[in-house]
N, C-alpha and C positions, 0 to 999 in steps of 0.2 A: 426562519432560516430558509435560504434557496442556496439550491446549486446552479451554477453555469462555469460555462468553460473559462482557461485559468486567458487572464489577457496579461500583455508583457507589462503594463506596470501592478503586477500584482505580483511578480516573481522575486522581488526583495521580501517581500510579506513570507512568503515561501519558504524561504529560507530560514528567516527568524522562526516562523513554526516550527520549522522540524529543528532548531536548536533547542526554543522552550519546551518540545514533546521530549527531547532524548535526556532533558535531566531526570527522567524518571525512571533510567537504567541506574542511575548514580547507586541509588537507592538498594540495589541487587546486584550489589559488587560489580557490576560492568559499566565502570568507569570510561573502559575505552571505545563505548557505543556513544556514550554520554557526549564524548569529547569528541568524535567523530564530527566530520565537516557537513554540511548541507550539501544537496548537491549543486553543481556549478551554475551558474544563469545559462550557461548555455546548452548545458544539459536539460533543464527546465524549458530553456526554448523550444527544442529539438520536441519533447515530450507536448507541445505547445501548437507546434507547427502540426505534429502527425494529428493535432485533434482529441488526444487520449490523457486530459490533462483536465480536470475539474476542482473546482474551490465550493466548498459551502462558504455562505458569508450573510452578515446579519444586520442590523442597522448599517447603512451610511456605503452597504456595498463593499465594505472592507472583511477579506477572509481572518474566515476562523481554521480551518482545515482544510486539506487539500487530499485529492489520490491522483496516481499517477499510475498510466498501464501503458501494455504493448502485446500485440499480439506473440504470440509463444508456440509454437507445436499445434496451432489454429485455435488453440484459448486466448481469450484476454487474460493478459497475466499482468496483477496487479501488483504494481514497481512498489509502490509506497502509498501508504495513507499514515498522517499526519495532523493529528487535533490538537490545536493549544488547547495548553492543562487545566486554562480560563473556561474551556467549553465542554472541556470534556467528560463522561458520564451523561450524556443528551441525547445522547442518540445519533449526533454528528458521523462520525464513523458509519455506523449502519446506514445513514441516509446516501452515504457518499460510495458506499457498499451497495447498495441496491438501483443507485444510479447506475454505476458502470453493468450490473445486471439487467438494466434496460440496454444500455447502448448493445451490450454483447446480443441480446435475442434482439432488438433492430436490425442487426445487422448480419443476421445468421452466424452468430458465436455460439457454439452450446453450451461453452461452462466459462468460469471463471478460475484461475490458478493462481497462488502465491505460495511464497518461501516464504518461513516466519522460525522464531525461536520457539521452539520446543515448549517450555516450561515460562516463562514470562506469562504471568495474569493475563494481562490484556492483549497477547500475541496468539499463541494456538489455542489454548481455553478459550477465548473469546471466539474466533472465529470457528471453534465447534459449533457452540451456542448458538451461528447462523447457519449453521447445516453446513460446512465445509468439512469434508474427511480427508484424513491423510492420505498421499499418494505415497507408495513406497517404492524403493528404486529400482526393482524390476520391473513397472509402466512406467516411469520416466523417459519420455520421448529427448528428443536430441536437444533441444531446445531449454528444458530442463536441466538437462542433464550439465550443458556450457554455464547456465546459472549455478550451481550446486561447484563447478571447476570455479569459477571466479567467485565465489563465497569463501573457499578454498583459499583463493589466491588471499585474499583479504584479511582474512584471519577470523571472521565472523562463526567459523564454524568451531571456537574456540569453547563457543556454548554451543548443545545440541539444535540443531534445527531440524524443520518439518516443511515438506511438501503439503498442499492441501488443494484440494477442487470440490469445488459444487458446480452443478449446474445451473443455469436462467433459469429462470422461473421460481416455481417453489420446491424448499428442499426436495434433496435426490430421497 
C-alpha cells in the first residue's frame, strides 16, 4: 500500500468509498449516516486543489481510502477519512493518519484535530487508541467551534459527537 495525493480521476473512486464505508452505520441504527451523500466532486476538487487530499491505493494505483483535511484554528483538521470495508482493519486508516501527521510537522502544524461520533467503534475509540484526546468546549477555538455550528445545522449531532487533537509526532 502507498499513499499519494488524490488526482481528479480518482475522485469518482472517492466517492463510492465513502458510500461503501457509511453502510456500516446501517448496522448502529444510523441509517441516515448510511444514507448520507459523498461529498460533491467539487467539493473533492477544492480539497484537491488546496493540496490536503490523499488516497492510500494498492495494486493497479486504484484507491482503497482516502483523508481529507484543512487547516482549522492553525491545526490540520482532518475533514474525513474513509476505508473501503474491502481494506479495512490493515492499517489503512492509521497509515493515511500518520501521513497527514507528517504533512502537518512539514509544515509547522503542531497537532492534528477532528470531529467524530462519540461512541461508534471505529470513530472516537479508535482514534484514542492513536493518542488523540478529546478537546472539550471550553478550548474550542473559533474555527471549531463554526464546525460543531454546522454539525448542528445538519443534524449529525443527533448522535453525541467529540472533538479530539494530538499532536505530530509521537503521542501527546
Amino acid at each position: 500500500m502507498r499513499i499519494r495525493p488524490v488526482r481528479g480521476d480518482d475522485l469518482q473512486a472517492l466517492q463510492d468509498i465513502e458510500r461503501a464505508a457509511g453502510e456500516a452505520f446501517r448496522g448502529l441504527g444510523m441509517a441516515e449516516i448510511a444514507d448520507d451523500h459523498p461529498p460533491s466532486l467539487d467539493a473533492l476538487r477544492r480539497f484537491q486543489r488546496e493540496g490536503l487530499a490523499w488516497v492510500a491505493v494498492e495494486d493497479g494505483n486504484a484507491p482503497v481510502a482516502y483523508l481529507l483535511a484543512r487547516l482549522v484554528d492553525g491545526c490540520l483538521h482532518i475533514e474525513q477519512v474513509s476505508v473501503h470495508p474491502g481494506h479495512s482493519r490493515r492499517g489503512v486508516g492509521r497509515a493515511l493518519l500518520d501521513h497527514a501527521s507528517r504533512w502537518a510537522e512539514g509544515h509547522g502544524v503542531p497537532a492534528r484535530t477532528l470531529s467524530t461520533f462519540a461512541s461508534v467503534p471505529w470513530n472516537a475509540p479508535y482514534y484514542r487508541r492513536l493518542g488523540f484526546r478529546a478537546i472539550h468546549a471550553p478550548a474550542l477555538g473559533p474555527g471549531l467551534v463554526q464546525i460543531r455550528a454546522e454539525e448542528e445545522s445538519l443534524g449529525l449531532t443527533r448522535w453525541p459527537r467529540l472533538f479530539m487533537r494530538r499532536g505530530v509526532g509521537p503521542p501527546d
